[in-house]
N, C-alpha and C positions, 0 to 999 in steps of 0.2 A: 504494500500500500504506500510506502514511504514515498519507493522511487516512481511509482505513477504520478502520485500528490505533486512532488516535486519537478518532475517534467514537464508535466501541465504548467504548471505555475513560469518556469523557465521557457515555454513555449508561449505564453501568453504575452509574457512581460517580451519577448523578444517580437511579436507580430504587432503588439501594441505600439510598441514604440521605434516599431520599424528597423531593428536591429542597434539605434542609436544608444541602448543602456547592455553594456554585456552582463552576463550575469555573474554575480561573483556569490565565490562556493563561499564564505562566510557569513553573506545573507541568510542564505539558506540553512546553512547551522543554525544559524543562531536563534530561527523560528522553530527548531525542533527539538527535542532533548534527546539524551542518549538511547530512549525506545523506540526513536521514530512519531512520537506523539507529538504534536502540538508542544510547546511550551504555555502553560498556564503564567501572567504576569501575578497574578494574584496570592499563589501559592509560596511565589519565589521574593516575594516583598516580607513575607512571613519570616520566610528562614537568615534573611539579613541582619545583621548585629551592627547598629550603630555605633561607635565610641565619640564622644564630644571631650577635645582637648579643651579646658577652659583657660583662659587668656587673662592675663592680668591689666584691667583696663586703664592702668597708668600706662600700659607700652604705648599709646596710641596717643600718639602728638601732631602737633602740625607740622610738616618741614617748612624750612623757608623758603622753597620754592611755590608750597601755594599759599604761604601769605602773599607774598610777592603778585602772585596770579591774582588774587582776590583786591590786591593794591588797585593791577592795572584795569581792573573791571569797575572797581568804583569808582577811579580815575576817569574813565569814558564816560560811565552814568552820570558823575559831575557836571564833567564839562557840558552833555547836552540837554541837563535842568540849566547850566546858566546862558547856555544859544538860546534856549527858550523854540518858540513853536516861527516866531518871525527870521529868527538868525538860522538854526538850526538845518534847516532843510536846504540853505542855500551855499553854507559852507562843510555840510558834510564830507564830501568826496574829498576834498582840499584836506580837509581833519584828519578824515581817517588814512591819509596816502602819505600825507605833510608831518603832520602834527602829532598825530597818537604815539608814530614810531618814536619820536625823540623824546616824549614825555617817558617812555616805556626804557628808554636806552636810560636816561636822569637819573628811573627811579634803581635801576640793574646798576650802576654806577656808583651811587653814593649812598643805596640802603642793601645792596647784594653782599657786601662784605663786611656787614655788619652782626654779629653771632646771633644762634637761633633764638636765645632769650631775649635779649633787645626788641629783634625783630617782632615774637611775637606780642610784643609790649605796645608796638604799632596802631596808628589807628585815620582814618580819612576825615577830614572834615565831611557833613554833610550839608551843610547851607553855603551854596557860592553868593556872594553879593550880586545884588541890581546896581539897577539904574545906568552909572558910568563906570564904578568900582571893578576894580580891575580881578580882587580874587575869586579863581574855580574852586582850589581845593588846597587844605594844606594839608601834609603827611606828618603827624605827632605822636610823641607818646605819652601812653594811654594814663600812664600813672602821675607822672611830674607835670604834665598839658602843655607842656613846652615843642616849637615848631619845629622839625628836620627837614621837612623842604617844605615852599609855599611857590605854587602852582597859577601865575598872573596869566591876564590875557589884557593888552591897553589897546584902547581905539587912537588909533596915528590919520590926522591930517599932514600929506603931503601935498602943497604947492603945487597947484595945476595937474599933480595923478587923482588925487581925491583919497578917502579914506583907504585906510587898512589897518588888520587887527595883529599885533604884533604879542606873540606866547612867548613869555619866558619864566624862570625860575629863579628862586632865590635860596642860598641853605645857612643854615646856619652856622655852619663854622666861622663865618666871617658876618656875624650878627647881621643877617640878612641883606646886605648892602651893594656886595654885586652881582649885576644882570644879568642872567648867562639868559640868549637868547635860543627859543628852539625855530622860530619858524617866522613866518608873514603872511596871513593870507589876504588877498584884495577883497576889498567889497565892493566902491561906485564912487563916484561923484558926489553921492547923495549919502546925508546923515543918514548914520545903522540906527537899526530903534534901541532902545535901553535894552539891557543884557536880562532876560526871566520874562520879556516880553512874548 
């Protein structure tokens, strides 16, 4: 009966599908048990012995790779609550091609070599400033509230080109004083609206 059952089934599955699936002799084991019978799935869930290693749940920390990751995701969400719905849509491409990359390089630069406990001591601003106010987000920590980088974006009138928004950075090793710049993007001619607009 085995080897009928089994022919059949091997002749089927090859007329079916046109010769395209060969048949391979482990299928077929493995739908029968050493009688030739059917395998029952139900019997054989019986005879299983599970063992459960239990895991001491202090092992499980964050690395600083996905703080770091989790940095550069609120870094984006920042910055495009402070584009708002008027700005946002018109300098994305520019942002995310221009702009994100080098926020992203900043923050691998001057928070990547910094030890796991520091790191995860970390934490993003969530409120960027309106109106004309230049900050998206500052990166702090969480215990002392003191800044390690502050994440600006300034609207620039240039003489006969017309506006543009210029990103840069500030850290604190040097009490936030010099500008390291990441980018420029243009906007028009024409006044941008207040930043949350």
């Amino acid at each position: 009966m085995k080897n009928w059952w089994q022919k059949s089934l091997v002749i089927a599955v090859a007329v079916l599908t046109l010769g395209a699936i060969s048949p391979n002799h482990l299928i077929w084991e493995s739908l029968l048990d050493e009688k030739g019978q059917p395998k029952s799935h139900a019997t054989e869930s019986i005879n299983k012995q599970y063992i459960y290693d239990w895991v001491d749940p202090g092992e499980f920390y964050d690395t600083s790779e996905s703080i770091l990751d989790l940095v550069y995701q609120s870094a984006e969400e920042q910055s495009y609550v402070k584009f708002g719905s008027r700005i946002g849509p018109v300098i994305q491409e520019e942002f995310q091609t221009l702009i994100l990359p080098n926020i992203q390089r900043a923050i691998d630069v001057h928070l990547g070599n910094l030890n796991t406990g520091k790191l995860s001591k970390l934490a993003i601003s969530e409120k960027p400033s309106g109106d004309h106010s230049e900050k998206i987000f500052h990166v702090y920590d969480a215990e002392t509230l003191k800044d390690e980088i502050r994440f600006h974006v300034r609207t620039e009138k240039k003489p006969q080109l017309g506006y543009s928004f210029n990103f840069h950075y500030h850290l604190a090793e040097d009490d936030f004083q010099k500008h390291i710049t990441l980018g420029d993007i243009y906007w028009s001619k024409n006044t941008p609206p207040k930043w949350l607009s």
